[in-house]
C-alpha positions in Angstrom: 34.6 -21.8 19.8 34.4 -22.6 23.2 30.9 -20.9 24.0 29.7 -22.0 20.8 29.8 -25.8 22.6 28.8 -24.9 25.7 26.1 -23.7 24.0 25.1 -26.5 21.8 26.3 -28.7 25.0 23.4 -26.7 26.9 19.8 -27.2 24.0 21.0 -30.9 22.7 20.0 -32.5 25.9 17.1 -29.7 26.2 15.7 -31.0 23.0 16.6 -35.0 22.8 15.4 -35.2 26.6 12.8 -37.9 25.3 11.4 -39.4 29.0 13.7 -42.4 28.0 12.3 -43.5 31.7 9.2 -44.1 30.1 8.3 -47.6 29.7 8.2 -49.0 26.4 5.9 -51.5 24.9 6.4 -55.4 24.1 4.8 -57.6 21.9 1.7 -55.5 22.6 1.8 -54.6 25.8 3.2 -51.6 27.9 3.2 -52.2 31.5 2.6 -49.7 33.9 2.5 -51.6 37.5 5.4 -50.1 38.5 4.6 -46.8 38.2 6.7 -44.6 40.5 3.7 -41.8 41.0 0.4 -43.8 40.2 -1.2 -39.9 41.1 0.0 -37.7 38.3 2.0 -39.5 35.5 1.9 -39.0 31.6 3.4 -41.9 29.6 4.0 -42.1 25.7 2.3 -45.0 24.1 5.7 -46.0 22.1 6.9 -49.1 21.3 5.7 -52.5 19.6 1.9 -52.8 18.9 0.0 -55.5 17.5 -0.2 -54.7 13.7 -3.1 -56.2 11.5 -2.9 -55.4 7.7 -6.1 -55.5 5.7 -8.2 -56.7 9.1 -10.5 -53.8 10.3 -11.1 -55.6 13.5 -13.2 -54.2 16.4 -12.8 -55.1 20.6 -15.8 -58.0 20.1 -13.5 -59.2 17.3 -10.4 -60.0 19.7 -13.1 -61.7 22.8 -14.8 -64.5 20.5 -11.8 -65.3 18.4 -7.9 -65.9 19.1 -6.4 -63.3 17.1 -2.6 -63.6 15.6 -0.9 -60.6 14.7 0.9 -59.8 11.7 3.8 -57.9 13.0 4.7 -56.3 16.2 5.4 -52.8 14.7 6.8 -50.2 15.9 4.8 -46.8 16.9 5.3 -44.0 16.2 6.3 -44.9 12.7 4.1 -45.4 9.5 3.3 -49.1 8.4 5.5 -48.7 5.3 8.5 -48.7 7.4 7.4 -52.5 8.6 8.8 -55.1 6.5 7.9 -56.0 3.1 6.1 -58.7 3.4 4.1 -57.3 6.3 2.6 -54.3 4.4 3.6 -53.7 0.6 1.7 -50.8 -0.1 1.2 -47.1 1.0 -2.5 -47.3 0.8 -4.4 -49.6 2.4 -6.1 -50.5 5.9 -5.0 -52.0 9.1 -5.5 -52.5 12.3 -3.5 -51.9 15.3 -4.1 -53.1 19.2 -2.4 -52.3 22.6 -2.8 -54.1 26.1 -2.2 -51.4 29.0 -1.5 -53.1 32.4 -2.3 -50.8 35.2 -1.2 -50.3 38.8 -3.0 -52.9 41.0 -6.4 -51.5 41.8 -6.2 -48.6 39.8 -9.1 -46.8 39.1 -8.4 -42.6 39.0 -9.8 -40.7 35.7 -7.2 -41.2 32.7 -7.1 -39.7 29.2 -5.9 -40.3 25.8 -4.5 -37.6 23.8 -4.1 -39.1 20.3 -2.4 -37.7 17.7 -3.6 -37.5 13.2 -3.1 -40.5 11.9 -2.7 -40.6 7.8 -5.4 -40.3 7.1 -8.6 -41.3 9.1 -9.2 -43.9 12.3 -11.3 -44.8 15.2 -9.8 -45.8 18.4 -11.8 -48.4 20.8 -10.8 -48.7 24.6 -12.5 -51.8 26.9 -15.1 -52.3 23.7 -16.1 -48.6 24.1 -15.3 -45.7 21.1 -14.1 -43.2 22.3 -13.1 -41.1 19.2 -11.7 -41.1 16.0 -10.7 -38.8 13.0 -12.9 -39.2 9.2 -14.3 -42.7 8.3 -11.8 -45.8 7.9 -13.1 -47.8 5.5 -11.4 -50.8 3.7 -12.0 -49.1 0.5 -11.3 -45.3 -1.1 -15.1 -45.1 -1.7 -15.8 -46.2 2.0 -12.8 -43.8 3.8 -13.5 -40.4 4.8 -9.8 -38.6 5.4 -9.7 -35.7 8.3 -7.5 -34.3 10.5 -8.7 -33.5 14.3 -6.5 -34.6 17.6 -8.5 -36.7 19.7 -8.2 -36.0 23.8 -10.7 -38.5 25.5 -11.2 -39.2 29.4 -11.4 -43.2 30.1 -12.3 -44.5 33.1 -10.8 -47.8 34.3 -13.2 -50.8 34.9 -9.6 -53.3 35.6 -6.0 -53.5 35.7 -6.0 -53.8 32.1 -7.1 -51.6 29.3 -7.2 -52.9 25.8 -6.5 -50.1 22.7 -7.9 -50.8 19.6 -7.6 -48.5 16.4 -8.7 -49.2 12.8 -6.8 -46.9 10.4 -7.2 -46.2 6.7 -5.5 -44.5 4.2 -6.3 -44.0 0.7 -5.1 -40.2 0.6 -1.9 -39.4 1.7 1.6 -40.8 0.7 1.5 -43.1 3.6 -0.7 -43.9 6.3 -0.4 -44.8 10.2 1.6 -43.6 13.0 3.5 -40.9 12.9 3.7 -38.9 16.1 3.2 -40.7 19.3 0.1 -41.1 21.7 0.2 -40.6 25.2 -2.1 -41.9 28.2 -2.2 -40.7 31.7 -3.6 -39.2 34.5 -6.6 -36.9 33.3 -5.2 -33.8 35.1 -1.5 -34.4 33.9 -2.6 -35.1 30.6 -5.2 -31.7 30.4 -2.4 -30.4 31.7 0.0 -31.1 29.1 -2.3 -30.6 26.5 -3.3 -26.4 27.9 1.0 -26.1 27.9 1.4 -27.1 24.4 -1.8 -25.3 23.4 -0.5 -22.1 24.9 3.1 -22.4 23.3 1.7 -23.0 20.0 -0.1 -20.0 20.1 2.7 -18.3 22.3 5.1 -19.2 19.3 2.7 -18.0 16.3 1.8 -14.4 17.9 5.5 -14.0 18.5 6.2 -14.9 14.8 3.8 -13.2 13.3 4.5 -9.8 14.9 8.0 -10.1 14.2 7.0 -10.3 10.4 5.2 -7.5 10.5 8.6 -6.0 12.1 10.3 -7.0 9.4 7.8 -6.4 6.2 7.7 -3.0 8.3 11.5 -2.1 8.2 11.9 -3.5 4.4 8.4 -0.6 3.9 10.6 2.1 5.6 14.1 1.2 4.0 13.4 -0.8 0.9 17.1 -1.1 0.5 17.6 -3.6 3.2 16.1 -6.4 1.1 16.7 -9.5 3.3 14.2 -8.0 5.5 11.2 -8.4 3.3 12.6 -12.2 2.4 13.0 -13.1 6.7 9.8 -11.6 6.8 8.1 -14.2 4.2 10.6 -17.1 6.2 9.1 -15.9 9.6 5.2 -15.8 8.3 5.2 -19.0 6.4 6.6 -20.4 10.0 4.3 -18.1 11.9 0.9 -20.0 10.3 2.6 -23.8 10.3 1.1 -24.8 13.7 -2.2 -23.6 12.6 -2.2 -26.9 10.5 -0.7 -29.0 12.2 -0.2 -31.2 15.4 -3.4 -29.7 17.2 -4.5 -28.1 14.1 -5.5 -25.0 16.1 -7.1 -23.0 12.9 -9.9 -26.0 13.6 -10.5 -23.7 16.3 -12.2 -20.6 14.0 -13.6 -22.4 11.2 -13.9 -26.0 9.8 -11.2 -26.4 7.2 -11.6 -29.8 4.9 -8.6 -31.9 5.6 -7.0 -31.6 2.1 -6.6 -28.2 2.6 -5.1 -28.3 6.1 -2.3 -30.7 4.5 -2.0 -27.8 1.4 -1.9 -25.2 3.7 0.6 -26.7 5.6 3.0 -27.4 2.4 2.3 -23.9 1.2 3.4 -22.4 4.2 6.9 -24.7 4.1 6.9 -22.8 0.3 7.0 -19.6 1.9 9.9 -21.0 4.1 11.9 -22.3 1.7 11.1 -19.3 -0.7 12.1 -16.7 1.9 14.5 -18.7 3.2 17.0 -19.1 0.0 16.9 -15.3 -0.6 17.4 -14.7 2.8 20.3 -16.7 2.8 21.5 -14.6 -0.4 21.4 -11.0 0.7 23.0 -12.7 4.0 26.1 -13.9 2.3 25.7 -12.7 -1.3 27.7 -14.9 -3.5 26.8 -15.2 -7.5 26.4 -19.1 -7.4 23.9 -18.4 -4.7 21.8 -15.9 -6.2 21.2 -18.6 -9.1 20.6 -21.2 -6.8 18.1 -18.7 -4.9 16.6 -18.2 -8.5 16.3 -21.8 -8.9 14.6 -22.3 -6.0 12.1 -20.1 -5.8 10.8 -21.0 -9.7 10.6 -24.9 -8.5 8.7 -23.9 -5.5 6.4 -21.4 -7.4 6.0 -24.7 -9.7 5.2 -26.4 -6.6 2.7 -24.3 -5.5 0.9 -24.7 -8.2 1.2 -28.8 -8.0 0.1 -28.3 -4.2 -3.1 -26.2 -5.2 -4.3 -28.5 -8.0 -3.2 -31.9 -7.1 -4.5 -34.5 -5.0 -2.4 -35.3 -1.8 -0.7 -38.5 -2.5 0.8 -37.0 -5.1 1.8 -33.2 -3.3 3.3 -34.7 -0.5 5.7 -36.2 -2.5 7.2 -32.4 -2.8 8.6 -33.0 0.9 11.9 -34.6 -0.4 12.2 -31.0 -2.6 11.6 -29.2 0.8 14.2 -31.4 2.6 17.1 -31.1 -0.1 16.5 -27.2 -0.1 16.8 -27.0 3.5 20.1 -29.5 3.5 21.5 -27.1 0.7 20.8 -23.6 2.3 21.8 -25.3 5.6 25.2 -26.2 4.8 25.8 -22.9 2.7 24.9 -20.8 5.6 26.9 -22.5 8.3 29.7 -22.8 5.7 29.9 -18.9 5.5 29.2 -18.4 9.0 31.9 -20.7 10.2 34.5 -19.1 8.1 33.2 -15.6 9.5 33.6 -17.1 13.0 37.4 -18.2 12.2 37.7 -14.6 11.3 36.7 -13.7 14.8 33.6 -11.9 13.5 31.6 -11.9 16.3 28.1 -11.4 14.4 29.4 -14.5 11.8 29.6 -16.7 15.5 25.7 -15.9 16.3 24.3 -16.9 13.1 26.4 -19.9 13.3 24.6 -20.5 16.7 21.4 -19.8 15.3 22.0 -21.5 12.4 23.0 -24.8 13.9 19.6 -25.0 15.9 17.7 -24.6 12.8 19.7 -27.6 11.7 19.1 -29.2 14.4 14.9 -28.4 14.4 15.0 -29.0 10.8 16.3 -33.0 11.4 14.2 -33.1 14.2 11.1 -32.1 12.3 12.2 -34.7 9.2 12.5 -37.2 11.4 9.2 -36.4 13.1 7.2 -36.0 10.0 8.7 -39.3 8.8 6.9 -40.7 11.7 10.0 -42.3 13.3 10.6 -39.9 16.1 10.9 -41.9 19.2 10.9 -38.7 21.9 7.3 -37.4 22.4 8.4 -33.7 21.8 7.0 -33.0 18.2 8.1 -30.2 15.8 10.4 -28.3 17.1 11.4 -25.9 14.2 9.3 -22.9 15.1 9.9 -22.7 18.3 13.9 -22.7 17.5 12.9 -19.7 14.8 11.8 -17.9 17.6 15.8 -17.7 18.9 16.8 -17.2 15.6 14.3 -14.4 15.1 15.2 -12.7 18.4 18.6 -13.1 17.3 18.3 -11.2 14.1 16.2 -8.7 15.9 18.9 -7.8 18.0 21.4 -8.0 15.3 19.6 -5.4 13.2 19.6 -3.4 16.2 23.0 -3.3 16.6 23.4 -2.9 12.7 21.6 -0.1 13.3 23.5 1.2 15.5 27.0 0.6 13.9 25.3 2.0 11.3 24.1 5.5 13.1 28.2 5.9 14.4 29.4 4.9 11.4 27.2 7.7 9.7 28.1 10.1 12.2 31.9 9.3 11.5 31.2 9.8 8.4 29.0 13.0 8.1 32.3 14.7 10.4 34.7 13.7 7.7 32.4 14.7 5.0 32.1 18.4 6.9 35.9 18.2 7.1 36.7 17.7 3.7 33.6 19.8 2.3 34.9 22.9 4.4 38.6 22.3 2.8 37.1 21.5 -0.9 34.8 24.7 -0.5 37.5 27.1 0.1 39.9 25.8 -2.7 37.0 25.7 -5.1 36.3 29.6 -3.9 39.6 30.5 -4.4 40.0 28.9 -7.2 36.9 29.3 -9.5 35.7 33.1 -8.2 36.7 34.6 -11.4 35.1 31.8 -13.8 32.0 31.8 -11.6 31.7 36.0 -12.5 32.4 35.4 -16.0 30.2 32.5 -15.7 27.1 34.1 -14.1 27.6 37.6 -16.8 27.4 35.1 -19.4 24.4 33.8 -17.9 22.8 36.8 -16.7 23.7 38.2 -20.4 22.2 34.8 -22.5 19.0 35.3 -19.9 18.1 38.4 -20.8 18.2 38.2 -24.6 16.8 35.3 -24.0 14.1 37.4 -22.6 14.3 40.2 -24.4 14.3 38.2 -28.0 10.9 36.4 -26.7 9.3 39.6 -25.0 10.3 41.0 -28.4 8.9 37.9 -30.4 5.5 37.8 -28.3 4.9 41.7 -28.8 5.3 41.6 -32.5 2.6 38.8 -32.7 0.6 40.4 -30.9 0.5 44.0 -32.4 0.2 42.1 -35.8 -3.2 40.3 -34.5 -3.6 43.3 -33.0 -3.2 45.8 -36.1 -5.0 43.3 -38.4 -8.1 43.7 -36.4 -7.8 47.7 -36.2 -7.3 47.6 -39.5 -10.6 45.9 -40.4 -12.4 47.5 -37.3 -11.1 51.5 -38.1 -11.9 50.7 -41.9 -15.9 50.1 -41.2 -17.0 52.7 -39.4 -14.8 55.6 -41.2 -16.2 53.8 -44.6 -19.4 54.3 -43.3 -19.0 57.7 -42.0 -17.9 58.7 -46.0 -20.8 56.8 -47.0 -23.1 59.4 -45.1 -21.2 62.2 -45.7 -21.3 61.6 -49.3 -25.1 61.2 -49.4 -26.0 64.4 -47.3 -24.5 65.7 -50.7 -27.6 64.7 -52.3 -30.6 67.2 -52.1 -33.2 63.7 -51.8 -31.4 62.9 -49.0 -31.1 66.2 -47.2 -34.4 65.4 -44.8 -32.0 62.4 -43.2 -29.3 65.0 -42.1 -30.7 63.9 -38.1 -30.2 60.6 -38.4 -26.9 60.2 -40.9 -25.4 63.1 -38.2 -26.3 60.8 -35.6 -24.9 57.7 -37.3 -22.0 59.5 -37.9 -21.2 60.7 -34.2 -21.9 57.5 -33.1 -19.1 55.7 -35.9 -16.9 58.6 -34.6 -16.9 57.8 -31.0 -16.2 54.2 -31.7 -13.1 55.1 -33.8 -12.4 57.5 -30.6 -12.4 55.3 -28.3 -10.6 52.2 -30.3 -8.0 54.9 -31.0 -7.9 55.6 -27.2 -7.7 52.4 -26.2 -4.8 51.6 -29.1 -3.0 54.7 -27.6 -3.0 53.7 -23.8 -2.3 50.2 -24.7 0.7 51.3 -26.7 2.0 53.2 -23.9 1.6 50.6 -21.7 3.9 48.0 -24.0 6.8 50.9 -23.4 5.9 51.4 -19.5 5.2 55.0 -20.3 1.6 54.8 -19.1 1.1 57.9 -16.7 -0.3 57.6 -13.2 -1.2 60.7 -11.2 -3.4 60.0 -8.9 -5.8 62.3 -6.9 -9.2 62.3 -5.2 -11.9 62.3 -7.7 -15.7 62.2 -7.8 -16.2 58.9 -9.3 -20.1 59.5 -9.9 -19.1 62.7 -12.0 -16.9 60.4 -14.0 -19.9 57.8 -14.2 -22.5 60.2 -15.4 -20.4 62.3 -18.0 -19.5 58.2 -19.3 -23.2 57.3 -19.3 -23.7 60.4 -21.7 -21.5 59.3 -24.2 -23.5 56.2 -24.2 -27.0 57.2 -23.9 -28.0 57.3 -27.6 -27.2 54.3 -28.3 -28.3 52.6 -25.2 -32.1 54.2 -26.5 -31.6 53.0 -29.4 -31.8 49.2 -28.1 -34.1 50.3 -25.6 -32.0 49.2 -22.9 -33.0 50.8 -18.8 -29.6 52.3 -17.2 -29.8 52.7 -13.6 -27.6 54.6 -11.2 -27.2 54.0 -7.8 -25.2 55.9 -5.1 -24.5 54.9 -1.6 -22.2 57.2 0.8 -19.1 59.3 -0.5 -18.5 59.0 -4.3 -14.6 60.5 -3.5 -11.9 57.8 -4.4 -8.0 58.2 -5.1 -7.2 57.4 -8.5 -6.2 58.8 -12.0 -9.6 60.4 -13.5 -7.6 59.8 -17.0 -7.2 55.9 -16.6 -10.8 55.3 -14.6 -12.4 57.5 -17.8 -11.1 54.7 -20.1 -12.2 52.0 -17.4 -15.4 53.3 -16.8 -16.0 54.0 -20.7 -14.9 50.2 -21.7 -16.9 48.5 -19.0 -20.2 50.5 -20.0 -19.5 49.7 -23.7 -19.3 46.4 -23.3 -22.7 46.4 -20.8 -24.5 47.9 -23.4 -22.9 45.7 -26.2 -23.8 42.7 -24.8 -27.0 43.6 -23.4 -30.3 42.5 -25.6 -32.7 45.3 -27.0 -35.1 46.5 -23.7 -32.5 45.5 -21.2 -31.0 46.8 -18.0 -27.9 48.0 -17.1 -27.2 48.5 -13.5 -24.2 50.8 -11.9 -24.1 50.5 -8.2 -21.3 52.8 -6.1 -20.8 52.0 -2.6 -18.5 53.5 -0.1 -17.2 51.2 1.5 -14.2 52.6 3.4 -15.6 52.3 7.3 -14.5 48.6 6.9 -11.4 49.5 5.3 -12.0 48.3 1.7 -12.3 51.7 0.3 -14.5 52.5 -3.1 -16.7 49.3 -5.1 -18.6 50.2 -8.3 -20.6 47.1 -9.9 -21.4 47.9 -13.4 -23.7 44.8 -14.2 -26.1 44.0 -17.3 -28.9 41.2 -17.7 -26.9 40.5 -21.4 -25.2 37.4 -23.0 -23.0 36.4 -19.8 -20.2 34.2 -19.8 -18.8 30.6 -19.3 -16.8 29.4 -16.3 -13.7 28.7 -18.6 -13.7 32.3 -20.3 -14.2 33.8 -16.9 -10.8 32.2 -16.0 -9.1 33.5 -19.0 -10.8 36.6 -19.5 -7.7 38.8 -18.3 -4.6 37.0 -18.9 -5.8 35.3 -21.7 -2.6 35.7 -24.0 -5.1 35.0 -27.2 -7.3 38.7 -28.5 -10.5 37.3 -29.4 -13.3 39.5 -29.7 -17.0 38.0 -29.4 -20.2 40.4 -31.5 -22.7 42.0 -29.7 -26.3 41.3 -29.2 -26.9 43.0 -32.5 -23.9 42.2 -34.0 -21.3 45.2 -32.6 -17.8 44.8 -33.4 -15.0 45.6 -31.2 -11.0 44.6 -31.0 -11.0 42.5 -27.9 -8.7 44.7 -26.2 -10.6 46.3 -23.8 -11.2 44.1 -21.1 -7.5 43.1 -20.7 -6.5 47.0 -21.0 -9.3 47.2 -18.2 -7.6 45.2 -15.9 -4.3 46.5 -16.4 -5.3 50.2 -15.3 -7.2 49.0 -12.0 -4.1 47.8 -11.1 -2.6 50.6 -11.7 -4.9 52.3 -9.6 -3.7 50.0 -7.0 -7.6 48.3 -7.3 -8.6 45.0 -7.8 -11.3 44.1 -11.4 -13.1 40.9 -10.6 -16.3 39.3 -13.3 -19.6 37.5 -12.0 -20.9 35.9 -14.7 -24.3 33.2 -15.8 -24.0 32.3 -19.0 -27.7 33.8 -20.4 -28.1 35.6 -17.6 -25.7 38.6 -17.2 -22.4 39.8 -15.8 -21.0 42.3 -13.2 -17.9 43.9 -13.3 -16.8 44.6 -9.4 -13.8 47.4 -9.3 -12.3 47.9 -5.6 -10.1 51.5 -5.3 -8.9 52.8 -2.2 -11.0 55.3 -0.7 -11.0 59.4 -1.1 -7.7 60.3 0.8 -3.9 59.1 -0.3 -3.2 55.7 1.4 0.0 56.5 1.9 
């Protein structure tokens, strides 16, 4: 308690240190003849003015006629504040005048810096203009509202300098004064004006990268939700001074005033938004989470009021933004302070922090209700700046209670897991063996009952399609035999012979292939493999299917390159070799070519390659995929209409591998296919 008012005993001062030195104006006049430093000085124009309501007077106005104020009113301050019967209304015109008495003799460079006034004005000095913000006009139609600070350097021509400033106000709420103007030496006064210039911008970097710190953090751990919610509080703080007091987005582009006053109010939204949930996750309490509900749907209403409504009726939304902040105010300093009587240390530092926002709030009320005597402005953001570097550290030492506390933690956990393991070892070892039998047991009928459900399917597709496939040719084969009978059709016996060898060898082979197939379902398939001439094997293959390759008129050509020796099983490669040229002539249209190339290949260690390919039917990109694992048996005709089961090209691949080779397809649809077979080379690889 006692460095929390040293503290506060330390920034009050700081911040109400208003130059009360300053000399003050009287009945229209601020006299600076007794100056201290005539050199350098920097005085606030504060005090009573000559106030004219509904007179837009100008300097010539003043020298030909005696002019009678109707109020000395007080500046900063807007001229609603003045007495009813001086101005009655919030929109309206006026005029207000200032006589400056200078050192004796006085004649160095000065300057003006003048502040917005609500909501347009020029200002005369000595009969000259010098500056001014919009068009003040004694009418709506004849006012032109705008926002731009006015810094002008005067040159004395006497010890006296006359003010004079018209102001209108047809837009805003109300109009006049409502931060103070200052007047002094040009350096001091450029001076002043680079300082604040440079803190403003100072203030909004600073903001805006700790919002990104935050939104960052809330990115990495979404759980830690109040970041995401400071984040919003800090941004919405971060762009305020862009629109306001020197208006510094001005700067980049040309922004119509009545969106620098929305801009402003929807950045105090994102405050207040951010702010109440903020204050939630920071002290969660039920009644508080309602009241952060609350919130945020009036000021989501509000938003939309600010984007659609004129300002004299938007800017009434202040008094929403100043009972929020009371509210969240005195609910976070409430929990704080009871966290600081419980000697939490962290509770004591958002107390601090939370005080000063107070305080910059007030301040920044009683500034933007124009009745800020002190000269220092908003002060609000620049106080977030402590408060952001306090949470910033905060979070860092979260972190870090956080990162012991896990490591704490983690050791326990080890601990107990190390314990917990062993009693659950010594404890459950028998019901984990009965366990895992009873699983391995389910698994494999599991297994067994599919394998067993998946091979029945298939040999019934696969039977059904024997059936119809065995029926034709031996049908056909009675047929002949049946005829040759016939003396008339003795002179056929050629070609029904022929017909009949060639329905025999297709029985043969389905047969074979049924056979192989069948052993391979029961794993009984029998490798012995040995070096064999694979162009023997080719040739006594390409016999079988010469006759009917003349038939179609299809061109086979054989070529040979280096050793024809591989290592493989002749039985299995006859069946390969037979299948792959029975397809190449099924598939290939009458006067084609079929092409066999065998290449030794094992100088670059990749052993034997024969390429059986055809200029035929090809094949799709899709059934190339599916071609050999293809679960489904679907057998396609021939060029002229050949049957077969389907089953060859899948038995096929299964013996290569065997063979410990690799069967791979090139296919063009229209265009062909080659069937590449890799074996190892003419010696045991082991």
């Amino acid at each position: 308690m006692q460095i929390l008012t040293l503290v506060l005993m330390m920034l009050f001062p700081l911040v109400f240190s208003s130059r009360g030195k300053d000399p003050v104006a009287e009945k229209g006049v601020l006299d600076l003849r007794e100056m201290k430093d005539k050199d350098r000085f920097l005085v606030k124009l504060n005090g009573e003015w000559e106030f004219y309501w509904k007179k837009m007077l100008h300097p010539h106005d003043f020298s030909t006629t005696r002019q009678k104020p109707d109020y000395y009113g007080k500046v900063p301050s807007y001229w609603i504040d003045y007495p009813d019967n001086v101005a009655d209304e919030n929109f309206g015109y006026a005029t207000y005048r200032l006589t400056v008495l200078l050192p004796t003799g006085f004649r160095k460079s000065l300057a003006v810096d003048l502040p917005v006034f609500d909501s347009s004005y020029d200002i005369y000095v000595d009969d000259k203009y010098i500056g001014g913000n919009g068009v003040p006009g004694k009418s709506r139609e004849e006012s032109v509202p705008e926002y731009r600070r006015v810094f002008a350097k005067i040159q004395p021509v006497s010890d006296t300098m006359r003010l004079v400033i018209n102001v209108s106000n047809y837009y805003h709420r109300r109009g006049g004064f409502w931060l103070p103007a200052r007047l002094g030496t040009f350096a001091e006064a450029q001076n002043n004006v680079a300082n604040s210039w440079a803190a403003e911008w100072s203030v909004i970097s600073l903001l805006l990268g700790f919002s990104i710190l935050f939104f960052f953090i809330f990115i990495v751990s979404p759980r830690e939700k109040i970041m995401i919610f400071f984040s919003m509080l800090v941004f919405g703080l971060a762009i305020r001074p862009l629109f306001t007091t020197h208006f510094l987005i001005l700067n980049f582009i040309n922004v119509p005033w009545i969106w620098l006053v929305r801009f402003e109010y929807i950045g105090l939204c994102f405050v207040i938004i951010g702010f109440s949930w903020f204050g939630y996750y920071l002290y969660p309490r039920r009644f508080e989470r309602i009241s952060a509900i609350v919130i945020t749907n009036l000021f989501i209403c509000i938003l939309f009021v600010i984007i659609s409504m004129p300002v004299k009726i938007f800017s009434y939304s202040t008094f929403a933004f100043y009972a929020s902040v009371f509210y969240l105010m005195i609910y976070l300093i409430g929990n704080s302070f009871a966290g600081m009587l419980k000697k939490n240390v962290i509770d004591t530092i958002y107390l601090l922090g939370f005080l000063l926002v107070l305080f910059g709030g007030v301040h920044d009320i009683i500034v933007s209700l124009g009745r800020a005597s002190g000269g220092t402005g908003y002060l609000l953001t620049y106080l977030v700046v402590g408060i952001v570097f306090i949470q910033a550290m905060l979070l860092l030492y979260k972190l870090l209670i956080a990162f012991q506390e896990k490591e704490k933690l983690q050791l326990k956990m080890e601990f107990m897991n190390r314990n917990l393991e062993i009693m659950i070892d010594q404890r459950t070892q028998e019901l984990r063996k009965r366990n895992d039998e009873i699983e391995l047991q389910n698994n494999m009928i599991a297994q067994q009952n599919k394998q067993l459900s998946d091979t029945i399917q298939l040999k019934n597709k696969i039977f059904s399609v024997i059936a119809h496939d065995l029926r034709s040719p031996v049908v056909n084969i009675l047929y002949m035999l049946n005829l040759l009978k016939e003396k008339e059709y003795k002179k056929n016996y050629d070609t029904f012979a022929n017909s009949s060898i060639d329905y025999a060898q297709r029985v043969i082979g389905l047969l074979e292939n049924m056979l192989v197939w069948g052993r391979g379902q029961e794993d009984k398939i029998k490798f012995s493999p040995e070096n064999h001439d694979l162009a023997d094997i080719i040739l006594t293959n390409l016999s079988i299917f010469k006759e009917t390759a003349d038939k179609k008129e299809i061109s086979v050509n054989f070529t040979q390159v280096g050793s024809p020796v591989a290592f493989c099983d002749k039985d299995l490669l006859d069946i390969i070799i037979r299948n792959l040229l029975s397809n190449a002539v099924k598939y290939t249209p009458r006067k084609g070519r079929i092409s066999i190339f065998l290449k030794d290949k094992k100088a670059s260690g990749e052993g034997m390659m024969l390429k059986i390919c055809d200029n035929g039917t090809g094949m799709s990109e899709q059934k190339q995929k599916e071609i050999f694992t293809s679960e489904e048996i679907v057998s396609t005709p021939g060029t002229e209409n050949e049957k077969g089961t389907g089953l060859g090209l899948k038995l096929c691949y299964e013996l290569v591998r065997i063979n410990n080779g690799s069967l791979t397809v090139e296919s063009r649809l229209n265009e062909g296919t080659c069937f590449i077979i890799m074996l190892p080379g003419g010696s045991n690889p082991q």
